[in-house]
C-alpha positions as CSV (number, residue, x, y, z in Angstrom):
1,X,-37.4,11.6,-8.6
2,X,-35.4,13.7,-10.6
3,X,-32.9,16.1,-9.5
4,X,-31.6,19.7,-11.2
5,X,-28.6,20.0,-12.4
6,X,-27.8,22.1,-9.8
7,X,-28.0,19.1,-7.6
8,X,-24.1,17.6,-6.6
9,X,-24.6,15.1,-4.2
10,X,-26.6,12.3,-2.5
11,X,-28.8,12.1,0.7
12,X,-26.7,9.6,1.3
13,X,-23.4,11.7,0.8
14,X,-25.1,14.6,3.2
15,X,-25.9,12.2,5.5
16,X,-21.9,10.8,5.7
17,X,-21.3,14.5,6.1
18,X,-23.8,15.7,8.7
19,X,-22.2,13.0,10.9
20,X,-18.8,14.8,11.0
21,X,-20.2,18.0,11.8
22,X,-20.8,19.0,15.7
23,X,-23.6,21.8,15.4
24,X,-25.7,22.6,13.5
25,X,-27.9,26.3,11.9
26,X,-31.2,25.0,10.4
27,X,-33.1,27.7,8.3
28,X,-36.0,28.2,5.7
29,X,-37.7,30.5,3.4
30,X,-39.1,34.2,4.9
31,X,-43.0,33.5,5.7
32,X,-42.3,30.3,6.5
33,X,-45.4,27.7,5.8
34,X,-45.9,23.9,7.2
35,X,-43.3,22.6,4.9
36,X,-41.0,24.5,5.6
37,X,-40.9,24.5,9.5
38,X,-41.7,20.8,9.7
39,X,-38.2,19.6,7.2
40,X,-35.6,22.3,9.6
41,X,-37.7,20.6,13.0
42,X,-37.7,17.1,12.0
43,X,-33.7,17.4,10.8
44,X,-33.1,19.3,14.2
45,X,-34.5,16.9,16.5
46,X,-33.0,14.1,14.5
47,X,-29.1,15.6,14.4
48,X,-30.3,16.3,18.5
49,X,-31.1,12.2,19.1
50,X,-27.6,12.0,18.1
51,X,-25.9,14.2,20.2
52,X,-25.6,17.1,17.8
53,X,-26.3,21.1,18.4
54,X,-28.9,21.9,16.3
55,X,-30.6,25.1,16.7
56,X,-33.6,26.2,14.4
57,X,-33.9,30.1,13.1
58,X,-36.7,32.3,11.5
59,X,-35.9,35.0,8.9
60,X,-38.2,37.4,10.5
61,X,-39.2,37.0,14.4
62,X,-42.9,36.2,15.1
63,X,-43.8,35.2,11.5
64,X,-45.0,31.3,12.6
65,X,-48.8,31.0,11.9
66,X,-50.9,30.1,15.1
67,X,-51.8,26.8,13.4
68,X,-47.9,25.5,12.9
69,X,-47.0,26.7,16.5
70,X,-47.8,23.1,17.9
71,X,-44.4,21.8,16.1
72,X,-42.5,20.4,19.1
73,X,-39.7,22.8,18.6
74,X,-41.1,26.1,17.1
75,X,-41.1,27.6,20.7
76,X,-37.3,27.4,20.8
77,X,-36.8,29.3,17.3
78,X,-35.6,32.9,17.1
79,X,-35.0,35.1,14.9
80,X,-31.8,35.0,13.0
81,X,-31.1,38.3,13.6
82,X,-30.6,37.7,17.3
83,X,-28.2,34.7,16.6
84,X,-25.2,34.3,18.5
85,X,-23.1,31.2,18.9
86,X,-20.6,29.2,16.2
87,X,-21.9,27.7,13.3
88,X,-20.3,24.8,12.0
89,X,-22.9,23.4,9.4
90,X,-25.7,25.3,7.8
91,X,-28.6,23.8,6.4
92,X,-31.2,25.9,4.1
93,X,-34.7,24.1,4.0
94,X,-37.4,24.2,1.3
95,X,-35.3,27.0,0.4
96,X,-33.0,27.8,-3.0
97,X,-31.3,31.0,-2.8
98,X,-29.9,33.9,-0.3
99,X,-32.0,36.1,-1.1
100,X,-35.1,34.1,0.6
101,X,-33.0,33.8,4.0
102,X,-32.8,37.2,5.2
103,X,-30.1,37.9,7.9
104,X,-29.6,34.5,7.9
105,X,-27.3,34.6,5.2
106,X,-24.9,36.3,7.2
107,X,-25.1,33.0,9.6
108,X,-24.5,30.7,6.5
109,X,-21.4,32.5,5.6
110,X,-20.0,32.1,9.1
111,X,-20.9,28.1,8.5
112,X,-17.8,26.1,7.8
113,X,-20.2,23.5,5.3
114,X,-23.4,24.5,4.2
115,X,-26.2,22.3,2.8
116,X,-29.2,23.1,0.9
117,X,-32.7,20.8,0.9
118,X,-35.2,22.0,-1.1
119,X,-37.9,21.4,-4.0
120,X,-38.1,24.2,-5.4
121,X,-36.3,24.4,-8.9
122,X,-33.6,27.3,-9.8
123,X,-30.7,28.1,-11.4
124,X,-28.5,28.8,-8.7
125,X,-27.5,26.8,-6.1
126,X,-25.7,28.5,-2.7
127,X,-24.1,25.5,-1.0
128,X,-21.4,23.0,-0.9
129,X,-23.8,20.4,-0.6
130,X,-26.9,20.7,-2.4
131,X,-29.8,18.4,-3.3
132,X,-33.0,19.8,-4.8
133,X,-35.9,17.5,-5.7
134,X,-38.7,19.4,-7.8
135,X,-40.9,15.9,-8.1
136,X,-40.8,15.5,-4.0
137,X,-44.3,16.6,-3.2
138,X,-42.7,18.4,-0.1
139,X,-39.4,18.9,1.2
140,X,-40.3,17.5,4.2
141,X,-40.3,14.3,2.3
142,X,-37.2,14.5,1.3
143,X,-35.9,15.8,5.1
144,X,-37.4,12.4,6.2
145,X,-35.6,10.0,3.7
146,X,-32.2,12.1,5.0
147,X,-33.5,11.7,8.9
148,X,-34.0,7.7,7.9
149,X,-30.3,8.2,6.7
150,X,-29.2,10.0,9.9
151,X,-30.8,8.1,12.5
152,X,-31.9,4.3,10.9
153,X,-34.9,3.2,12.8
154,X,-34.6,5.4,16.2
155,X,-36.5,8.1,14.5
156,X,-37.9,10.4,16.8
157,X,-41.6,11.0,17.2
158,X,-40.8,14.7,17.0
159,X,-39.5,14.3,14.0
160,X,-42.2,12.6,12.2
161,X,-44.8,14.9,13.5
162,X,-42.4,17.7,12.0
163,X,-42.3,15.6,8.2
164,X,-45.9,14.7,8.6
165,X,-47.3,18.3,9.3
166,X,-44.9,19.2,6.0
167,X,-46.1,16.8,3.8
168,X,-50.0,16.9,4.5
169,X,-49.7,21.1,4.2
170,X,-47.8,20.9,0.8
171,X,-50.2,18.3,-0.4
172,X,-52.8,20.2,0.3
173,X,-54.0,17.6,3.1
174,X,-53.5,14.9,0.4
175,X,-56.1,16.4,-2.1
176,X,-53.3,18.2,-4.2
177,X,-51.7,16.6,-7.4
178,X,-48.4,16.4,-6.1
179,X,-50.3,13.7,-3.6
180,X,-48.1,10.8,-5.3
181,X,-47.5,6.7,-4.1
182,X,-44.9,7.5,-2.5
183,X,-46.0,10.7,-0.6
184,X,-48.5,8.5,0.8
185,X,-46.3,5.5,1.8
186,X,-43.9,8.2,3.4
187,X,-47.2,9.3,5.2
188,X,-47.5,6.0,6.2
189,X,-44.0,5.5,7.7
190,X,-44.7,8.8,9.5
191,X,-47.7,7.8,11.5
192,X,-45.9,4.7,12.2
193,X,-43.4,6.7,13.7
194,X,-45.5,8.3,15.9
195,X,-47.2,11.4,14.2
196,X,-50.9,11.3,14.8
197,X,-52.6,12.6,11.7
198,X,-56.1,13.7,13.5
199,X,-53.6,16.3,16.0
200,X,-51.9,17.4,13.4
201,X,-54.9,18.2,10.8
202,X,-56.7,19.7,14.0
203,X,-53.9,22.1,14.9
204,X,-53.3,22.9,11.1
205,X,-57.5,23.1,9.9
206,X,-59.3,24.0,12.9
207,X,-57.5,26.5,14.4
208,X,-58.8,29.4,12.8
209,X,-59.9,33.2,14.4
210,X,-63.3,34.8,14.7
211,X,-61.0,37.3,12.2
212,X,-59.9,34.7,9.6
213,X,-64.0,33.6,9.1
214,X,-65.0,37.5,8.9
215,X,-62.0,38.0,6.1
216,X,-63.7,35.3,4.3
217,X,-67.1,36.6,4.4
218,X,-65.2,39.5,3.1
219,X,-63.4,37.6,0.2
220,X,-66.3,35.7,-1.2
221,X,-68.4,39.4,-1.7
222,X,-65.0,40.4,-3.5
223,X,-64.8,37.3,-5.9
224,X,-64.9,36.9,-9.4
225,X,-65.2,33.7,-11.9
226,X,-64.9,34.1,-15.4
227,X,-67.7,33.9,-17.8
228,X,-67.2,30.2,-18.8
229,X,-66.0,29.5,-14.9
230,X,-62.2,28.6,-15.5
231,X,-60.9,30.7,-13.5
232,X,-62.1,32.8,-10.1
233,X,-60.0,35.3,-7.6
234,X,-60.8,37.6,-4.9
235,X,-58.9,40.0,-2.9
236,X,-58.2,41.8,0.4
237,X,-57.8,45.3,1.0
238,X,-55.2,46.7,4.1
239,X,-58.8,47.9,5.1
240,X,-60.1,44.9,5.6
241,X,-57.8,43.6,8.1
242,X,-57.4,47.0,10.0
243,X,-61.1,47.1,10.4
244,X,-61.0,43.1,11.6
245,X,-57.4,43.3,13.5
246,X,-56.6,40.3,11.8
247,X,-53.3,39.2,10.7
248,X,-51.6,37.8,6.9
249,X,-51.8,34.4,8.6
250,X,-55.6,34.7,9.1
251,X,-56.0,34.8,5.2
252,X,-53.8,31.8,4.5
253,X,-56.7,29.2,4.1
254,X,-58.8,31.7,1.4
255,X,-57.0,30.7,-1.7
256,X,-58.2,26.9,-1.5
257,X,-62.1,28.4,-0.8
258,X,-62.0,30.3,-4.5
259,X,-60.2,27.4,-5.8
260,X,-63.2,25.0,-4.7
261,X,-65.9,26.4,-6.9
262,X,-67.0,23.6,-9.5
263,X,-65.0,24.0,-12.6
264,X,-62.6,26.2,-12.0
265,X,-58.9,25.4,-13.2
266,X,-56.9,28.5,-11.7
267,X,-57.8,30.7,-8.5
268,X,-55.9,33.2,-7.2
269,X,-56.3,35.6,-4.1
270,X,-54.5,39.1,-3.9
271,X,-54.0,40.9,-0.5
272,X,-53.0,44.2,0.1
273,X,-50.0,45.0,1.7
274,X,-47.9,48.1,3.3
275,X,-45.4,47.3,0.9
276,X,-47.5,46.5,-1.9
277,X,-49.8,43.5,-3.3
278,X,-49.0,39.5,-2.5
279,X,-50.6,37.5,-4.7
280,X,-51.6,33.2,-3.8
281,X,-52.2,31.1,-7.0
282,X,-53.3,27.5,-7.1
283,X,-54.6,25.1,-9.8
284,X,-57.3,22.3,-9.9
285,X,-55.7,19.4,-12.6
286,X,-52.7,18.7,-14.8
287,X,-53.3,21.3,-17.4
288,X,-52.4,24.6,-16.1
289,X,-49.0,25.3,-14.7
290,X,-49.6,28.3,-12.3
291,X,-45.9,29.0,-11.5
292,X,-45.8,30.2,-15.3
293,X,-47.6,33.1,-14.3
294,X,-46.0,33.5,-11.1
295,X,-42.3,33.5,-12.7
296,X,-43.8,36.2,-15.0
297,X,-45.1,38.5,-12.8
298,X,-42.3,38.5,-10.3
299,X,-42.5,35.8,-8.1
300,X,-42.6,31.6,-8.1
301,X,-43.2,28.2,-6.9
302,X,-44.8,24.9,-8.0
303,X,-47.0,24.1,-11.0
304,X,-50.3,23.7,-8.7
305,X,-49.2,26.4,-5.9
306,X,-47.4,29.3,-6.4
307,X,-47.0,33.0,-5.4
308,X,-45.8,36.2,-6.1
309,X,-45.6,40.1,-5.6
310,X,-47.4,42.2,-8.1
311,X,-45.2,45.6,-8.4
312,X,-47.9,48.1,-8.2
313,X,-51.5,49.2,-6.4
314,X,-54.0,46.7,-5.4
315,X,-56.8,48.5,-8.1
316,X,-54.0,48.1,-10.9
317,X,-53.5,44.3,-10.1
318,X,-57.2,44.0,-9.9
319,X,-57.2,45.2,-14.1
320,X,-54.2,43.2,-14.7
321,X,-55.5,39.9,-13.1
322,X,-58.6,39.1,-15.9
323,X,-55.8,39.2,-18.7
324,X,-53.4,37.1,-16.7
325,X,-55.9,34.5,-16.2
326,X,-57.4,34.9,-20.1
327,X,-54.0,34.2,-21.2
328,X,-53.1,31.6,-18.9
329,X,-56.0,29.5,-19.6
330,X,-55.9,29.5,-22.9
331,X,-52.4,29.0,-23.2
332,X,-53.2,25.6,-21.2
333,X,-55.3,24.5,-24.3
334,X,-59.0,25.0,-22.2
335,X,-60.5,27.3,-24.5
């Protein structure tokens, strides 16, 4: 693994930490995904097995997608706008900076030691403790090498649900590139932990609404591939999900369906937005580093999944998007 240099302590050292600390704030990124509920859950319930106060918080009330709300916990969380209680310790999950916490950053100010757990590279750090990872394939996998620390071998089978749900969403179900040896032996001490994989894939994969299939009948007559099939992208008018009453969490899956047309190297899936145009990239192989693009137009993430926020209409995106991809592509060496 290799740390940034933003990085100043161990998991080890955190751990040694944690344990002098009574309670607890866990919190993660706004639009929180698998990954990032599962590593705040799995640390919660683990600081709870030892007699800790550990409470979990959302940047934005209601914004958990129906398929994560299984997560034994997730029913408990509020927003952090509605927090009220002492804070003693403060740990940011799968998240790098202020900005990404909302109103929790007035809770992590309060915090008399504040850790951050994340694998998402940056160039600022906003903790006393902080350890950031970019090789861990998820942060949950790094949460459950610091639970292993916390806790020895009376892990909690909450807590491995939490790290397994994390891990097999940010490995794309194990079918990503980031799915690595040791992402898979972690798997392997999960389910031995007690996480059942075929619950967990069900509540993730199958859980979809009547409104989530009609917005992808919708996205495939919107698509477009390139001429020599490198690249393909769709999008989603505000329209669309009026007419449908569905929600942003019923187009989460879409990106993967453009990205599994034969040949293609780069997808990417716009959706329209009252507050502009959000924008899902992902990449099939080594070669092309999507989070390139992504830093460039605004936003970020991980070489084979990233995101971002074009500044601008949905039909101006829609011309800017062919260039992007041109450029990216061929800056990749595949034409």
């Amino acid at each position: 693994m290799a740390v940034t240099p933003q990085t100043n302590t161990t998991l080890e050292a955190m751990a040694d930490c944690m344990r002098e600390c009574d309670d607890f704030v866990l919190c993660g990124h706004v639009n929180p995904d698998g990954d990032c509920l599962g590593s705040q859950l799995a640390l919660m319930h683990a600081l709870r097995s030892m007699g800790k106060r550990a409470v979990c918080v959302l940047v934005e009330p209601d914004s958990v997608d129906l398929g994560l709300r299984f997560l034994p916990g997730v029913e408990e969380m509020d927003a952090a706008s509605d927090f009220k209680g002492s804070v003693g310790a403060f740990v940011a999950c799968d998240v790098p900076t202020t900005a990404r916490i909302g109103a929790a950053a007035g809770i992590q100010e309060q915090a008399r030691v504040r850790f951050t757990l994340d694998h998402h590279a940056a160039d600022v750090s906003m903790s006393e403790f902080n350890y950031v990872d970019p090789d861990a394939p998820a942060c949950g996998m790094i949460a459950w090498e610091l639970v292993k620390l916390l806790v020895g071998e009376d892990i909690p089978e909450e807590s491995a649900t939490c790290c397994y749900t994390a891990l097999m969403t940010d490995t794309g179900r194990f079918q990503y590139q980031n799915t690595t040896p040791d992402a898979l032996r972690a798997a392997t001490e999960m389910v031995e932990a007690g996480a059942d994989p075929a619950f967990v894939s069900s509540e993730v994969y199958q859980s979809r609404s009547f409104a989530s299939l009609m917005l992808e009948k919708t996205m495939l007559e919107n698509a477009t591939v390139a001429e020599d099939g490198l690249w393909s992208f769709s999008y989603l008018r505000k329209s669309d999900f009026d007419r449908l009453g569905a929600v942003k969490a019923d187009a989460e899956p879409l990106v993967d369906v453009v990205r599994s047309l034969a040949g293609v190297r780069v997808a990417c899936m716009l959706r329209e937005q009252a507050d502009g145009v959000r924008g899902s990239l992902r990449a099939k192989g080594d070669e092309v580093d999507v989070s390139e693009l992504a830093r460039h137009i605004g936003g970020g993430g991980h070489r084979a999944a990233a995101g971002f926020t074009f500044e601008g209409t949905l039909d101006e995106a829609l011309d800017a998007m062919p260039t992007y991809l041109d450029e990216l592509v061929a800056k990749a060496g595949l034409r």
